[in-house]
C-alpha positions as CSV (number, residue, x, y, z in Angstrom):
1,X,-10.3,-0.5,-8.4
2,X,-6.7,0.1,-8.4
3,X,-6.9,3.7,-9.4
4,X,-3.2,4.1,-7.9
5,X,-0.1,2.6,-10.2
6,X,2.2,1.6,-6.9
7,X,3.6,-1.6,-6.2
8,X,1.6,-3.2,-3.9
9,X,3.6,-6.3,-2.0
10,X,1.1,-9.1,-1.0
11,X,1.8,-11.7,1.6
12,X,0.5,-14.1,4.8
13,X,1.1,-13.6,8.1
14,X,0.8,-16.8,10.2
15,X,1.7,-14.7,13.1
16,X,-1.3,-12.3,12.4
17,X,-3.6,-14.5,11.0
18,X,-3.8,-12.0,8.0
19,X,-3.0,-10.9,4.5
20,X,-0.8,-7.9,4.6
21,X,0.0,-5.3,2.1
22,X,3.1,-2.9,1.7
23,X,3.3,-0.4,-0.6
24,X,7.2,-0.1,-1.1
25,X,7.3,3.3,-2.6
26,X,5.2,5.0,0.1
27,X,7.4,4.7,3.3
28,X,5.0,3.3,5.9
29,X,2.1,2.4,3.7
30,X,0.5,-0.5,4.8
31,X,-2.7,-2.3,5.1
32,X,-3.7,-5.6,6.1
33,X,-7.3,-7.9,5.4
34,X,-8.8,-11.5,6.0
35,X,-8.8,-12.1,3.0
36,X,-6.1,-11.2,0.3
37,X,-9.2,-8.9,-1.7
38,X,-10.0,-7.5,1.9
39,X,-6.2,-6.7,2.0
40,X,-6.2,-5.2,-1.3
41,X,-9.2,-2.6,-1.1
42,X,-7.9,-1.5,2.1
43,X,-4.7,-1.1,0.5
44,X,-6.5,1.4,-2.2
45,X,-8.0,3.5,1.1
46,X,-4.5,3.6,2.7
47,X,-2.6,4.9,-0.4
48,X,-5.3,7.7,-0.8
49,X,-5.6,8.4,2.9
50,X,-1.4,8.7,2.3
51,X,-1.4,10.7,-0.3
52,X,-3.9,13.3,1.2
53,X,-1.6,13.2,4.4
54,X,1.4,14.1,2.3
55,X,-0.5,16.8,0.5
56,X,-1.6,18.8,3.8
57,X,1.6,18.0,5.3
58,X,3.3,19.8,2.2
59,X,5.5,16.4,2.0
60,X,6.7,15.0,-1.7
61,X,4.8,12.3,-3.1
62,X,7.0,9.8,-5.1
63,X,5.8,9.0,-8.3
64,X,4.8,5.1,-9.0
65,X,7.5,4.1,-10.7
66,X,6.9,0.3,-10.6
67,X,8.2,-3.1,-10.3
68,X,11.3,-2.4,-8.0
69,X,14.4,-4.3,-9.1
70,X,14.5,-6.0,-5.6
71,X,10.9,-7.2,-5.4
Protein backbone atom coordinates (compact mmCIF):
# COMPACT_ATOMS: atom_id res chain seq x y z
CA UNK A 1 0.00 0.00 0.00
CA UNK A 2 0.80 3.60 -0.31
CA UNK A 3 2.85 3.24 -3.38
CA UNK A 4 2.23 7.16 -3.90
CA UNK A 5 4.48 9.72 -1.54
CA UNK A 6 1.50 12.59 -1.42
CA UNK A 7 0.16 14.05 1.54
CA UNK A 8 -2.87 12.55 2.17
CA UNK A 9 -5.21 14.80 4.76
CA UNK A 10 -7.53 12.50 6.88
CA UNK A 11 -10.59 13.70 8.61
CA UNK A 12 -14.56 13.00 9.80
CA UNK A 13 -17.37 14.27 8.37
CA UNK A 14 -20.35 14.37 10.81
CA UNK A 15 -22.26 15.87 7.94
CA UNK A 16 -21.38 12.88 5.71
CA UNK A 17 -21.22 10.30 8.06
CA UNK A 18 -17.65 9.50 6.53
CA UNK A 19 -13.95 9.64 6.65
CA UNK A 20 -12.69 11.88 3.95
CA UNK A 21 -9.43 12.16 2.27
CA UNK A 22 -7.73 15.21 0.36
CA UNK A 23 -4.71 14.92 -1.33
CA UNK A 24 -3.48 18.70 -1.12
CA UNK A 25 -0.95 18.51 -3.91
CA UNK A 26 -3.34 16.99 -6.49
CA UNK A 27 -5.97 19.86 -7.04
CA UNK A 28 -9.35 18.04 -6.65
CA UNK A 29 -8.13 14.73 -5.39
CA UNK A 30 -10.31 13.30 -3.06
CA UNK A 31 -11.71 10.18 -1.75
CA UNK A 32 -13.93 9.35 1.05
CA UNK A 33 -14.66 5.66 3.10
CA UNK A 34 -16.58 4.25 6.27
CA UNK A 35 -13.99 3.60 7.76
CA UNK A 36 -10.72 5.69 7.87
CA UNK A 37 -8.71 2.37 6.09
CA UNK A 38 -11.76 2.27 3.56
CA UNK A 39 -10.93 6.06 3.05
CA UNK A 40 -7.39 5.41 2.65
CA UNK A 41 -7.33 2.55 -0.08
CA UNK A 42 -9.71 4.48 -1.95
CA UNK A 43 -7.47 7.30 -1.65
CA UNK A 44 -4.51 5.09 -3.31
CA UNK A 45 -7.22 4.32 -6.50
CA UNK A 46 -8.05 8.02 -6.81
CA UNK A 47 -4.37 9.33 -6.88
CA UNK A 48 -3.62 6.62 -9.67
CA UNK A 49 -6.95 7.06 -11.52
CA UNK A 50 -5.50 11.06 -11.26
CA UNK A 51 -2.45 10.64 -12.39
CA UNK A 52 -3.50 8.54 -15.44
CA UNK A 53 -6.10 11.41 -16.17
CA UNK A 54 -3.26 13.88 -16.18
CA UNK A 55 -1.10 11.75 -18.26
CA UNK A 56 -3.75 11.35 -21.25
CA UNK A 57 -4.85 14.77 -20.77
CA UNK A 58 -1.05 15.86 -21.32
CA UNK A 59 -1.50 17.96 -17.88
CA UNK A 60 1.74 18.29 -15.40
CA UNK A 61 1.87 16.12 -12.54
CA UNK A 62 3.28 17.85 -9.37
CA UNK A 63 5.79 15.96 -7.73
CA UNK A 64 5.08 14.79 -3.96
CA UNK A 65 6.89 17.06 -2.23
CA UNK A 66 5.41 16.42 1.33
CA UNK A 67 4.31 17.68 4.57
CA UNK A 68 3.03 21.24 3.40
CA UNK A 69 4.02 24.02 5.85
CA UNK A 70 0.29 24.81 6.38
CA UNK A 71 -0.98 21.24 7.15
Amino acid sequence: MNKYKYEIIIYWSEQDGLYICEVPELAGCMADGDTYLEALMNTEKIIQEWIETATELKRPIPKPIGRLKYA
